[in-house]
N, C-alpha and C positions, 0 to 999 in steps of 0.2 A: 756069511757075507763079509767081504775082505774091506775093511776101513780106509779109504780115500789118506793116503797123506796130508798133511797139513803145505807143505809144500807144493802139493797140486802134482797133475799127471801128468804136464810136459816135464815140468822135472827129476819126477822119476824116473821117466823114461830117460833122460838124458844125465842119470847116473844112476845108471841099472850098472849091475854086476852077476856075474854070472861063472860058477864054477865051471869048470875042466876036468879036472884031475884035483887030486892033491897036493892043497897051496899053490893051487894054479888056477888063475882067475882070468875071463877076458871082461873086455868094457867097447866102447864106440863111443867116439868122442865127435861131438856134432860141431856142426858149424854157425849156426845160432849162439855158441859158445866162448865166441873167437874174439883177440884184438888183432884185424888184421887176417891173416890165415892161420895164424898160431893160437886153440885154444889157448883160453885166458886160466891163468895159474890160480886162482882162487874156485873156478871150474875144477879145473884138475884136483884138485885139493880135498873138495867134496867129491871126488868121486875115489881118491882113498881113504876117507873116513869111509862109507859106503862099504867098502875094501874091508879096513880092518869089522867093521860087523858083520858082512856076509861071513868073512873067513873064523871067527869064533862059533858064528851058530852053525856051522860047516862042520869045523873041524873039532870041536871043543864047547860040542854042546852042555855038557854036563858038568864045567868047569865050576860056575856062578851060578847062583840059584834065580838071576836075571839076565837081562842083555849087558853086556860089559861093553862102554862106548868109551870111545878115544874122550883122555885128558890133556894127551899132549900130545904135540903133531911137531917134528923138525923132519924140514924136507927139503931136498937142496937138488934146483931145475938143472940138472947138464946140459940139455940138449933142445933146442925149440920142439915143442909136439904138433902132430898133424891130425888134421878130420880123419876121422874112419878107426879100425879097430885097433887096440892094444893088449895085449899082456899084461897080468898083474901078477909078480911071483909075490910070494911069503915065505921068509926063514923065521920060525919060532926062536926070539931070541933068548926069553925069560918067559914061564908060563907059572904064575905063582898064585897064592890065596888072594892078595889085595888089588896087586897090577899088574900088568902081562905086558912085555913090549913084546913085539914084532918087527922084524926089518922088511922093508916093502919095496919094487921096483916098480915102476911101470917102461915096458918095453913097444918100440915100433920098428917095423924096418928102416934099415937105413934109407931108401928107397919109399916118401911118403903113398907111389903108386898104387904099392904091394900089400892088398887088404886081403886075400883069399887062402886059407888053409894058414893063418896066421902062425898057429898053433905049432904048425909042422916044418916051419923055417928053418933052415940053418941056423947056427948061432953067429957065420959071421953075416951071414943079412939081418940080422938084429941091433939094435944097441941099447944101453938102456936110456931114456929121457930125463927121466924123475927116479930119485931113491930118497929114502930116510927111515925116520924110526917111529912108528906110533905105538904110545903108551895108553892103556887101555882099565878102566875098573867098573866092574859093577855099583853101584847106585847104595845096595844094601854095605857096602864094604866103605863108603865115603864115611868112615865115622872120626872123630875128632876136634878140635879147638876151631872155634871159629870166632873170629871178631873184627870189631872194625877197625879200623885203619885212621880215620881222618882223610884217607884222599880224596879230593873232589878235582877233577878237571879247570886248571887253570893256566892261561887266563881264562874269566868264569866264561861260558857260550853267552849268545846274542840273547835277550831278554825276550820272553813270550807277553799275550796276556794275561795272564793268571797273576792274581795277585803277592806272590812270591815270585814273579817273574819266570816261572816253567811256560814252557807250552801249550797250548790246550790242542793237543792231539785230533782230535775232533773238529774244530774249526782249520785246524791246518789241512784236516785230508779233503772236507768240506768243501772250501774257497780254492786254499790253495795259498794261504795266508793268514800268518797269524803275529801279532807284534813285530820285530824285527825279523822275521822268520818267513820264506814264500819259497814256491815250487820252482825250480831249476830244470831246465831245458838244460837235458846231457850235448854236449858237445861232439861233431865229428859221429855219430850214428853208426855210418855204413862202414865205418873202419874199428871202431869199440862196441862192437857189436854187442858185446859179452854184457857192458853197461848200460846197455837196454831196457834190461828185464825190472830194473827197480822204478821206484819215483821215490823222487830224490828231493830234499828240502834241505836248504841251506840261508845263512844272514844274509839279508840285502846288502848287505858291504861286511864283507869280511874282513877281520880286524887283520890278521897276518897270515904268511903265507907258514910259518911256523907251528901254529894250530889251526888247521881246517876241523871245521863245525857238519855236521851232518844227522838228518832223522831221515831214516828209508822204513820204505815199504815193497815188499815182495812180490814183484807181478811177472812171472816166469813168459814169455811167450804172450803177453797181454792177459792173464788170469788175475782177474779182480777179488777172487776168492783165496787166492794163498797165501800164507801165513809163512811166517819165517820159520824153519825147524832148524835142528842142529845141522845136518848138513846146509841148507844155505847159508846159515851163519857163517860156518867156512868159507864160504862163497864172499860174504859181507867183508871177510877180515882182508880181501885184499881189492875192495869194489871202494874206490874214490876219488873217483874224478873230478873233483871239486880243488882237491891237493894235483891230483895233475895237468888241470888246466893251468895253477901257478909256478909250476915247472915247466909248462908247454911258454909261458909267459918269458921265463927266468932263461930258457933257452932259445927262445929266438930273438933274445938282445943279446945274448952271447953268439949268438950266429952273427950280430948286424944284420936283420933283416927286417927286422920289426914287423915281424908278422910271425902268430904263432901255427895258426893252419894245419893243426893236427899233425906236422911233420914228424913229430918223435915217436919213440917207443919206448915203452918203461919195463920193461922184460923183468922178470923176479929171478933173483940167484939161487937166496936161499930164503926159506919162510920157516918163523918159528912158532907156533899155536899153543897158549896155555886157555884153555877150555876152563873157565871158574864153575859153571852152572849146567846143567842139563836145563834146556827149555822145557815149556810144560810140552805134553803127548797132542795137545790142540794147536802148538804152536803160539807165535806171539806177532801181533799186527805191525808193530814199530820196533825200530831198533834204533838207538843213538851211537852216534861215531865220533870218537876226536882222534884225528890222524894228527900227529907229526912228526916236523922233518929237524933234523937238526944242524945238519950238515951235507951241500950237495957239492962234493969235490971230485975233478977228473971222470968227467961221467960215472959218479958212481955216485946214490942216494942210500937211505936210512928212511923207514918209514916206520913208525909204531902207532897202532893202534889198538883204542880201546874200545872196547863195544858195552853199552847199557839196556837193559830192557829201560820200558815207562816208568817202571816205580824205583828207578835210580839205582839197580842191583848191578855190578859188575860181570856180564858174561862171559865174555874174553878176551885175553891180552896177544894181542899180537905185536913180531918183529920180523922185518923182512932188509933185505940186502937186495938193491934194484939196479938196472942200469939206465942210462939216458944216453939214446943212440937215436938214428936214423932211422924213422919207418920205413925206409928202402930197406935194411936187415930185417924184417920182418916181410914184406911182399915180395923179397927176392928170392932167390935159391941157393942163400947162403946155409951152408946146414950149423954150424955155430955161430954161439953169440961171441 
């Protein structure tokens, strides 16, 4: 009897992969997924980590004496993507004892219409969306120096109640409130559709727009049962709309309009994923987030994020390259950003 994800069934469904051929994979990319019409790039993201594990236990079962999961993910968006199916190619770029990269594409037609006999398109009804490179190792091969650092996220987060000033994760899923700490009503819904799926906690008055503060929890489609796994983690490292409602702020006084109204769009260029941890196989309830920005010049952003389980371990670092444009670019039938 096949074990239920920790992630739950609407999400695997909606980053299922599925071979073809050789290093030839399809997916379908939903619309519950979406900012706007354009699935959302931390969606896509998990759906090539997904990518690079189907494609090793496919192709290269007998490489690792376990599953070898992406450690590091660079992936740079070309092309807005659309609802419905896609291409996933795989060039084997390195296939070695400790890490194996792979180069990845994800391809749609030019033509978002054109979902049938995908497989059998032309190449110039093709283009590709998304490419990069995921680096990959098994668990038993992670061997080496490990130590700490001294980093802690500062300036420090908004203070909980717990007598060390953390959280108490339990009264905050509880209430919905804990010390300086309460649940946030996401912004704009039916247009960030993709930022949905979480519940989201953040400080009652956020100190700057430079470090946004964040504790999430995973509710895929409204499933009160799932658990963060490494694919959604993917999901997390580009899920924060707490940092983009202070960009939605930041650009509609640079409009003169004073009014933010969910008019932008924050389209991702390129994203960079260092994977510290494997989650556990049961997943994990919370995750903590500190996004920031450092510089937003010429419509163009910088986002870095770092992600923490509860007991303050570092799971991954994320950097990405964004744009701030018009939500018309994203609802219209512009085919580039």
């Amino acid at each position: 009897m096949a074990v239920a994800p920790p992630h739950g069934t609407a999400f695997e469904a909606a980053i299922q992969v599925k071979p073809i051929k050789s290093h030839q994979y399809s997916a379908h990319l939903r619309q519950d997924w979406c900012i706007g019409v354009v699935p959302h790039g931390g969606y896509t993201s998990a759906i090539l980590y997904r990518l690079a594990l189907t494609h090793f236990a496919h192709t290269h079962p007998l490489q690792y004496r376990g599953p070898a999961t992406p450690i590091a993910m660079q992936l740079t968006f070309l092309r807005r993507t659309a609802v419905g199916p896609a291409l996933l190619n795989v060039q084997d770029v390195k296939i070695g004892s400790r890490t194996s990269t792979i180069h990845v594409t994800l391809t749609q037609p030019r033509s978002s219409g054109r979902g049938a006999g995908l497989e059998e398109a032309a190449p110039e009804e093709q283009e590709v969306k998304i490419a990069g490179y995921i680096t990959v190792s098994p668990a038993h091969a992670e061997v080496g120096l490990t130590a700490p650092t001294g980093w802690m996220p500062l300036p420090m987060p908004a203070r909980g109640s717990r007598p060390d000033g953390g959280v108490d994760l339990v009264a905050l899923g509880g209430s919905g409130r804990d010390g300086e700490w309460e649940r946030i009503k996401l912004p704009f819904p039916e247009f960030r559709r993709a930022t949905q799926h979480v519940d989201l906690y953040g400080p009652r008055q956020p100190k700057t727009m430079a470090a946004v503060d964040q504790w999430a929890r995973f509710r895929p489609e409204g499933d009160q049962a799932a658990r963060w796994s490494n694919e959604a983690l993917v999901y997390l490292t580009d899920t924060f709309p707490l940092a983009l409602s202070g960009l939605d702020q930041r650009a509609a006084t640079a409009a003169g309009d004073g009014e933010a109204g969910g008019r932008h769009w924050y389209p991702t260029v390129a994203l960079n994923i260092d994977l510290k941890k494997r989650l556990p196989a049961t997943g994990e309830a919370w995750l903590y987030s500190r996004v920031q920005t450092v510089s937003v010049r010429d419509g163009r952003t910088d986002l870095g994020v770092t992600v923490m389980d509860a007991a303050g371990q570092v799971v991954a670092v994320a950097t990405q390259v964004g744009l701030v444009v018009s939500a018309s670019r994203n609802l219209g039938r512009q085919p580039k950003l």
